[in-house]
C-alpha positions in Angstrom: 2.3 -17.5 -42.9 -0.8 -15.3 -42.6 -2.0 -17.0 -39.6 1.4 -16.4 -37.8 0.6 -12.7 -38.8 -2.6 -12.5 -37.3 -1.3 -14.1 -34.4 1.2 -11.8 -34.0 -1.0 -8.7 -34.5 -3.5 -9.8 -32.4 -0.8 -10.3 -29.4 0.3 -6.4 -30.2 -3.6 -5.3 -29.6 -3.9 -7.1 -26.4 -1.0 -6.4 -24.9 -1.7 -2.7 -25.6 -5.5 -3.0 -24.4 -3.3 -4.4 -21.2 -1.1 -1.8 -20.6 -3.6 1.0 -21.0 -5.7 -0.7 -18.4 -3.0 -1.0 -16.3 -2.2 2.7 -16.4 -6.0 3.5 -16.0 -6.0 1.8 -13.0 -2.8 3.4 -11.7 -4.3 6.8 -12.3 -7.4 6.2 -10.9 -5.8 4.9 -7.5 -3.1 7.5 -7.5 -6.3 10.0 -7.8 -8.6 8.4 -5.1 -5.3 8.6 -2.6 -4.8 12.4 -3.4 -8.4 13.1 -3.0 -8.8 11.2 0.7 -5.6 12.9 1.8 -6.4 16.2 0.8 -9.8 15.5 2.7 -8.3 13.8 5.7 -6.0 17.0 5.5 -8.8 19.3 5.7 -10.7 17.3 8.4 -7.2 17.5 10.7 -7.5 21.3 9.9 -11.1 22.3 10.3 -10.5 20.4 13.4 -7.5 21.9 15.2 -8.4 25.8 13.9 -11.5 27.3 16.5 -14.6 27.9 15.2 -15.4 31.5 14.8 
């Protein structure tokens, strides 16, 4: 019976070492697609206004 408990509690840690990777990695693409529009923005921009 204690073995089955372990087991179980060990499947609970994974699955949440999982699912916070998961997110981590979410965030982190969701931020590197912000940042190269907000520069591809800015390129478009700097590109279309005359210098002065």
């Amino acid at each position: 019976m204690q073995r089955w408990w372990w087991s179980v509690g060990l499947a609970f840690l994974c699955s949440g070492c999982s699912v916070l990777a998961v997110a981590d990695a979410a965030v982190t693409t969701g931020a590197v697609v912000v940042k190269t529009g907000v520069q591809a923005t800015g390129a478009l921009v700097s590109a279309v206004l005359p210098k002065k």
